[in-house]
Chimera marker file (.cmm) of the C-alpha trace (Angstrom):
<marker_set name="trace">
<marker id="1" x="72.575" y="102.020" z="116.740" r="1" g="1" b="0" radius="0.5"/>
<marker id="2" x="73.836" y="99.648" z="114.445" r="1" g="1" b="0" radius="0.5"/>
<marker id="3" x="72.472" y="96.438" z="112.479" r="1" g="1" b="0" radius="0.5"/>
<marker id="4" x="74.544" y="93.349" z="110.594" r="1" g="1" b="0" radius="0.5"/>
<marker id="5" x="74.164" y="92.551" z="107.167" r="1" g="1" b="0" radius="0.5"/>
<marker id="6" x="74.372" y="88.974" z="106.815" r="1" g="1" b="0" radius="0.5"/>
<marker id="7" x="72.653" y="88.146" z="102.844" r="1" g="1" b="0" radius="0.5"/>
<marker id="8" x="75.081" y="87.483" z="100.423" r="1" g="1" b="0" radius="0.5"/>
<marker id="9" x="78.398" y="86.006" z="99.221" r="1" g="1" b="0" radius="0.5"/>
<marker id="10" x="80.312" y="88.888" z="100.628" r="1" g="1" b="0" radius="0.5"/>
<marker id="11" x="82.152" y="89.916" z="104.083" r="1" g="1" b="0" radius="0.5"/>
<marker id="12" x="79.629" y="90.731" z="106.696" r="1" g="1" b="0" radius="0.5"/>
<marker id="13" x="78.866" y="94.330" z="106.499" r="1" g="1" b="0" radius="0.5"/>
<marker id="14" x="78.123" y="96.397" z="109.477" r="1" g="1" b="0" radius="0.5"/>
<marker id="15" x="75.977" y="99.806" z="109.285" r="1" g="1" b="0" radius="0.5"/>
<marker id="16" x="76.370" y="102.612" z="112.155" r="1" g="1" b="0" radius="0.5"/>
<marker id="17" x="75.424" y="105.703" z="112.888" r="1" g="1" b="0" radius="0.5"/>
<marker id="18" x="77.024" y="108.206" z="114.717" r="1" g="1" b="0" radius="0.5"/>
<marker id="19" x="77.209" y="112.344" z="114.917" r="1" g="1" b="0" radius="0.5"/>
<marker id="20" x="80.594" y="113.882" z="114.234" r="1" g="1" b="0" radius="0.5"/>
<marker id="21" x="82.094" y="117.192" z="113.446" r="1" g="1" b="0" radius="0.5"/>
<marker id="22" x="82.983" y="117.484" z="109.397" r="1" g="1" b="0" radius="0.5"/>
<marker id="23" x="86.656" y="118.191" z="110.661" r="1" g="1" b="0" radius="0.5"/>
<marker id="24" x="86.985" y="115.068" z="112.325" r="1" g="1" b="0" radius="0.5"/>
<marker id="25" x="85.335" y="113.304" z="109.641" r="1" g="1" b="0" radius="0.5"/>
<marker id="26" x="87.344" y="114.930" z="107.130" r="1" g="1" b="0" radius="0.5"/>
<marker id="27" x="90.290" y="112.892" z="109.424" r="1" g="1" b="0" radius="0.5"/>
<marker id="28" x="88.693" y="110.023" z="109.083" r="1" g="1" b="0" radius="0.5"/>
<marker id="29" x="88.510" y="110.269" z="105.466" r="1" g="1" b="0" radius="0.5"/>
<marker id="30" x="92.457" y="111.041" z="105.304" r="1" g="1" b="0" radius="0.5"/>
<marker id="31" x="93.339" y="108.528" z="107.666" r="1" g="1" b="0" radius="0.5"/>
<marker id="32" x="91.186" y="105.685" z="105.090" r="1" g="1" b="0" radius="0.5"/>
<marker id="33" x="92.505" y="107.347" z="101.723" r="1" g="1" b="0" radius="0.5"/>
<marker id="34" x="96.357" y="106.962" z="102.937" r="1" g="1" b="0" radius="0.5"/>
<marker id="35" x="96.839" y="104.363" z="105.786" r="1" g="1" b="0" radius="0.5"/>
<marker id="36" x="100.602" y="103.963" z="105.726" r="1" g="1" b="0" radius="0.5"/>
<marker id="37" x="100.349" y="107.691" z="107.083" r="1" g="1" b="0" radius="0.5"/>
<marker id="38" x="100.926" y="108.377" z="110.868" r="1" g="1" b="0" radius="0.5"/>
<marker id="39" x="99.429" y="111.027" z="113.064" r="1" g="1" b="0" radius="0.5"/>
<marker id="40" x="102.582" y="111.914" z="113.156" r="1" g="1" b="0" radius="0.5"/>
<marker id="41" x="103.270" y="112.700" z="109.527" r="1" g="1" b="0" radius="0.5"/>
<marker id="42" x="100.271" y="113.841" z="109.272" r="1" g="1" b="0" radius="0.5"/>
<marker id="43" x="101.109" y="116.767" z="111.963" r="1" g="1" b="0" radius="0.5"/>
<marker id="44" x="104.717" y="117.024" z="109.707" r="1" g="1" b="0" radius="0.5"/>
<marker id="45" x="102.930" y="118.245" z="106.928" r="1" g="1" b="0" radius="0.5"/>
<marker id="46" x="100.579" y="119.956" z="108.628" r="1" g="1" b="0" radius="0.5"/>
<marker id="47" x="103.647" y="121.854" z="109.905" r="1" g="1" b="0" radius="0.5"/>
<marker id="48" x="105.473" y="122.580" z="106.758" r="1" g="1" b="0" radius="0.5"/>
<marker id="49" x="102.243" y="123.950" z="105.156" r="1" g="1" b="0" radius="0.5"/>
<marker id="50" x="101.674" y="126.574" z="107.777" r="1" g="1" b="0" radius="0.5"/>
<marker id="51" x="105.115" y="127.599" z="107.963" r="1" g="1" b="0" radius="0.5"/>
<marker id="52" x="104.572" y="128.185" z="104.477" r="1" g="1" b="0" radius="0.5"/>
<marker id="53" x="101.606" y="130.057" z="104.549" r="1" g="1" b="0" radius="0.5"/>
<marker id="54" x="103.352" y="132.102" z="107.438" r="1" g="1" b="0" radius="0.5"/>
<marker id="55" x="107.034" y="132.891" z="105.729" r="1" g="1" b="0" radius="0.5"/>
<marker id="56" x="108.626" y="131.099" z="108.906" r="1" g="1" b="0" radius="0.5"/>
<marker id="57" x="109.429" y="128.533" z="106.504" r="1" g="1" b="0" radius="0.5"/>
<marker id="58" x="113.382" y="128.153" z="104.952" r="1" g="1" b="0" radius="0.5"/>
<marker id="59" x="114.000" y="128.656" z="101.221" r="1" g="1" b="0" radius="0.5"/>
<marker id="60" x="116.188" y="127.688" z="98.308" r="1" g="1" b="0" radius="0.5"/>
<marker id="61" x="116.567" y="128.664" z="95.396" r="1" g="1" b="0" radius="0.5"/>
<marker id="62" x="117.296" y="126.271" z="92.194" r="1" g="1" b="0" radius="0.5"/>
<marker id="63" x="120.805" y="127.251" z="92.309" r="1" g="1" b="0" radius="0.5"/>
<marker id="64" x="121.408" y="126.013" z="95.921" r="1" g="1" b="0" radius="0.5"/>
<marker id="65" x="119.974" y="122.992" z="95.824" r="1" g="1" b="0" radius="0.5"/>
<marker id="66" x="121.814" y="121.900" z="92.712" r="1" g="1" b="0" radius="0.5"/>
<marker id="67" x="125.035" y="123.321" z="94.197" r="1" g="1" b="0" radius="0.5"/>
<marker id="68" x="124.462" y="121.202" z="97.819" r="1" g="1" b="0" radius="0.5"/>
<marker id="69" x="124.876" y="117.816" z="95.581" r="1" g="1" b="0" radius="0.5"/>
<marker id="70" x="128.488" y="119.227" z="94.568" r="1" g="1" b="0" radius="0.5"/>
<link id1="1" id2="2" r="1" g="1" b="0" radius="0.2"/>
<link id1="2" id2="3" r="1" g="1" b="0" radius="0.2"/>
<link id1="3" id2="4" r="1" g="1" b="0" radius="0.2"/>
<link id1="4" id2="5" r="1" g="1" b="0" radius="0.2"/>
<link id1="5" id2="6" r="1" g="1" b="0" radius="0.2"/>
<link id1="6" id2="7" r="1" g="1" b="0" radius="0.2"/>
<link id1="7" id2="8" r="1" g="1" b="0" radius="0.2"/>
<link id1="8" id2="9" r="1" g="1" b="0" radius="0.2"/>
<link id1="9" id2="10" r="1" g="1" b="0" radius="0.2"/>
<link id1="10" id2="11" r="1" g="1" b="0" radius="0.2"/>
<link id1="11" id2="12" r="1" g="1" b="0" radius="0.2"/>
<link id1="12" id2="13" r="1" g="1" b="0" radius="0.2"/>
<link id1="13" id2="14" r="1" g="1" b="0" radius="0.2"/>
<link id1="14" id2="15" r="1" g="1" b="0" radius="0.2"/>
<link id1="15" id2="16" r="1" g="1" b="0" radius="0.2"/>
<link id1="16" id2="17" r="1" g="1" b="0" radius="0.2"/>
<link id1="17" id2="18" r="1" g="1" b="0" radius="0.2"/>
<link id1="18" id2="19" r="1" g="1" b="0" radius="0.2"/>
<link id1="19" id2="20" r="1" g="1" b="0" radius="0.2"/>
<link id1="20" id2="21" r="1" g="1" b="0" radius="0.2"/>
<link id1="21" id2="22" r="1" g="1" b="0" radius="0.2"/>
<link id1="22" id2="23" r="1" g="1" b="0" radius="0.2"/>
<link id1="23" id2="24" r="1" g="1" b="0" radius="0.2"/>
<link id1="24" id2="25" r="1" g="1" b="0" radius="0.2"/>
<link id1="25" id2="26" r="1" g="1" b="0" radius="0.2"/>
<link id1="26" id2="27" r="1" g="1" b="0" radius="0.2"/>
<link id1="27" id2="28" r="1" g="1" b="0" radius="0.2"/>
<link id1="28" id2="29" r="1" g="1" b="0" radius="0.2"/>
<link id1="29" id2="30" r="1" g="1" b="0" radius="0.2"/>
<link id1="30" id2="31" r="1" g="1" b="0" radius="0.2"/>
<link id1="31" id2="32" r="1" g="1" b="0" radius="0.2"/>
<link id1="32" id2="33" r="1" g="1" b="0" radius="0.2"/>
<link id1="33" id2="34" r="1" g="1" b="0" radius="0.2"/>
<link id1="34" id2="35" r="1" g="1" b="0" radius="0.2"/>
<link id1="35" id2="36" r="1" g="1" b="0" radius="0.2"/>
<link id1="36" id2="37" r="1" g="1" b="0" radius="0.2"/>
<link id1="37" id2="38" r="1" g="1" b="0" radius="0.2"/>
<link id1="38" id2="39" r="1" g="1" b="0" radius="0.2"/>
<link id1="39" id2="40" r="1" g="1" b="0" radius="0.2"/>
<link id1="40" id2="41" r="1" g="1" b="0" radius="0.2"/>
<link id1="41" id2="42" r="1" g="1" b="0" radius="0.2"/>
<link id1="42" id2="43" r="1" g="1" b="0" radius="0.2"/>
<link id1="43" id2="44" r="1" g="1" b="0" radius="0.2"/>
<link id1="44" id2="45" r="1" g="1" b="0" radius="0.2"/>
<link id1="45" id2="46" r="1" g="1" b="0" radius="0.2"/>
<link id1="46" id2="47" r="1" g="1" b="0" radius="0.2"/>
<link id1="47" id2="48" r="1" g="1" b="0" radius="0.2"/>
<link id1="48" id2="49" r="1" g="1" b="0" radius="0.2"/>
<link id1="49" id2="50" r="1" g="1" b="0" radius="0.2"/>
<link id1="50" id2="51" r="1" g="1" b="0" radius="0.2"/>
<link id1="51" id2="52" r="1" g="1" b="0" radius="0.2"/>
<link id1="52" id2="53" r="1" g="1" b="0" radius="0.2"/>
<link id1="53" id2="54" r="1" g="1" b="0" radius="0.2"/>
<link id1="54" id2="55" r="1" g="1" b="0" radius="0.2"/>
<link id1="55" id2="56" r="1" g="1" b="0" radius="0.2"/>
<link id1="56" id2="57" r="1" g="1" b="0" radius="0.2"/>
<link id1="57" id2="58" r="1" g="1" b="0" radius="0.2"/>
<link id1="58" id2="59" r="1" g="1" b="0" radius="0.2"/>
<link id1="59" id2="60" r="1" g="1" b="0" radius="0.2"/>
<link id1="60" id2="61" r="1" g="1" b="0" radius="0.2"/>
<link id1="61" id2="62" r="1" g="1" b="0" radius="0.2"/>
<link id1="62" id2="63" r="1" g="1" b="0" radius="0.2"/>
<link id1="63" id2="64" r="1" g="1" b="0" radius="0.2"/>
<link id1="64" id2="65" r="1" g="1" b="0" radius="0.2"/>
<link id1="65" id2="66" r="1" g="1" b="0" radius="0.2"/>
<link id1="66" id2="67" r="1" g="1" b="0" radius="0.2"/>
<link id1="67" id2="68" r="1" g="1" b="0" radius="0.2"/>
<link id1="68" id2="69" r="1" g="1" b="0" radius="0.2"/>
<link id1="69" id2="70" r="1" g="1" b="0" radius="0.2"/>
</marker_set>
């Protein structure tokens, strides 16, 4: 259900109520802390971290990366 809050100076305020899983709101939560983020990069880092957490993921060490810009 919802119900309209009219009273007051301010934007019009709507109230709702609905049932969803804490991983989904979680997303929601992400998705309204950092719009300019797509699902997309979203599933980019998702991607990087677990390759991370798995060792599938490249590595360089100080040295290389200061020698690429050479």
């Amino acid at each position: 259900m919802s119900n309209t809050d009219t009273t007051g100076d301010g934007p019009e305020k709507t109230n709702i109520n609905i049932r969803v899983t804490e991983t989904f709101l979680e997303d929601i939560d992400d998705a309204v802390r950092h719009p300019d983020l797509t699902r997309e990069s979203w599933k980019e880092i998702a991607a990087v971290e677990h390759a991370r957490r798995t060792g599938e993921s490249e590595t360089f060490s100080r040295e290389e990366i200061l020698d690429d810009d050479e």
